[in-house]
N, C-alpha and C positions, 0 to 999 in steps of 0.2 A: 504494500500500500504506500500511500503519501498523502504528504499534507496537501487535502483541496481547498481552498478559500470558503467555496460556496459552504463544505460542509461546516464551518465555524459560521457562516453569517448564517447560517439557518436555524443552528443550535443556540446562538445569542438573542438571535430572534423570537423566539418563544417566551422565553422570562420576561422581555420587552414587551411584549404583545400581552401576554396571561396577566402581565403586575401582579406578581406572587400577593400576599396577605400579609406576610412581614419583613425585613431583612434579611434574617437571619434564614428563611424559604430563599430571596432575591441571590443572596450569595451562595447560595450550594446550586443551585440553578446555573446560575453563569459560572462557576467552577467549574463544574459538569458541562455545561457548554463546552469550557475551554478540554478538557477532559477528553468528552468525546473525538475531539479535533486533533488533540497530540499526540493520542495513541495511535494513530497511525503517520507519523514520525518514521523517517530511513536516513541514516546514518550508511549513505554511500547501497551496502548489502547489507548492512548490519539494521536489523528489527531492535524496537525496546523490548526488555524486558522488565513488565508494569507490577505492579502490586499490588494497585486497587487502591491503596491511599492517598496515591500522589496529588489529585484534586484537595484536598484537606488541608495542604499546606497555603494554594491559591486562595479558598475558601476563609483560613482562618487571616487571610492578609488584607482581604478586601471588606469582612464582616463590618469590621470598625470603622470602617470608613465610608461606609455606603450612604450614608446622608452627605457624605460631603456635596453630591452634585449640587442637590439640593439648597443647598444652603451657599452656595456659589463659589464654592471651593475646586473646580476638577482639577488642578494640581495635586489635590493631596488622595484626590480615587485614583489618579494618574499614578500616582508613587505608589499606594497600595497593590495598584494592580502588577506594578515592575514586582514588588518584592512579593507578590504571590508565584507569579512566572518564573522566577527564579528559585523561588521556594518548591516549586511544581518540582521543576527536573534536578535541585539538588538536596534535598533535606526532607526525606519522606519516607521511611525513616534513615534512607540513603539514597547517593544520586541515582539517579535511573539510569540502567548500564544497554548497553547499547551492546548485540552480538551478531556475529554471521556465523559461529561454528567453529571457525577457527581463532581470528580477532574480538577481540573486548574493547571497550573505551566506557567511559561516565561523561554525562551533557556537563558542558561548561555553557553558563546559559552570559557570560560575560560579554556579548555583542547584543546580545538583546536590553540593553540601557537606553536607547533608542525608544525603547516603550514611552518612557515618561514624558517627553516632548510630543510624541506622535497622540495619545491619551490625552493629554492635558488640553491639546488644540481640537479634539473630537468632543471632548465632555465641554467644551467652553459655550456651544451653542445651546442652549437648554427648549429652543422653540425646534431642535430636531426631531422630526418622525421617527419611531419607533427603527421604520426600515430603512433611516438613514444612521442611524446610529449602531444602529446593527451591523451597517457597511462599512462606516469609519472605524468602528472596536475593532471588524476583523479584518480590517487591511491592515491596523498598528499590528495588532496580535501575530499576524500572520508573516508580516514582515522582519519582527522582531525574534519570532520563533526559529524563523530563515538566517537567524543570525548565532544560535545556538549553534556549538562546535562539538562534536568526539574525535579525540585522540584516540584513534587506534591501535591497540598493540595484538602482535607485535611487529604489525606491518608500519607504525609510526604517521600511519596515514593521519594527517588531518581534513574532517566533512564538516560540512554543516546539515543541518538539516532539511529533509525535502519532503 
């Protein structure tokens, strides 16, 4: 597999659309969003290898901060959301390893910083449609994903993700 754009703006799309009932619904929805979308992640031939919690780290990144749009802050949903993405593919309860059977690597999600700028310029317009926000969250997301790297050993390959 690989990362399709559409499949992330479709997934973002829903919780945008439905307006969960509270927050803390809102952020495990758009986690899972992103979720759904990064698990099918390639690292050159190498597949992840997922765990099922890695959305939790995104999740617990962006809970706290999910009024920010709101209240006229998207810088600070903007940085939540870098430090969930990063939190996604390294700290869940380990980075997410990347294999083809023979080679290994863990996501260095270090190029994806990019989030925050691209995030802060999409949440800034608050009279966005549902299905334009959906489209700017997953061009930043997806861009930024695209900038996620594995070092492969012990071929020494450096990928990013696709």
């Amino acid at each position: 597999m690989a990362l399709i754009l559409s499949v992330l703006e479709q997934a973002l799309l829903g919780p945008l659309v439905a307006k969960p009932p509270d927050v803390a619904t809102a952020a495990n929805k758009l986690a899972m969003a992103y979720d759904t979308y990064a698990k099918t992640a390639q690292a050159g031939t190498a597949l992840p290898v997922m765990i099922g919690t890695e959305f939790q780290g995104l999740e617990s990144s962006i809970l706290p901060a999910m009024t920010a749009v709101v209240s006229g802050n998207p810088a600070t949903m903007a940085a939540a959301w870098f430090q969930g993405v990063v939190a996604y593919w390294t700290a869940s309860p380990a980075p997410v390893v990347f294999s083809d059977g023979v080679n290994t690597g863990v996501a260095n999600p270090a190029g994806a910083s990019v989030l925050t700028g691209c995030l802060t310029g999409a949440f800034g317009n608050i009279a966005n449609t549902e299905q334009t926000a959906a489209s700017l969250m997953a061009a930043c997301l997806d861009a930024a994903t695209r900038l996620v790297t594995v070092t492969l050993a012990p071929s020494g390959v450096t990928v990013p993700l696709a």
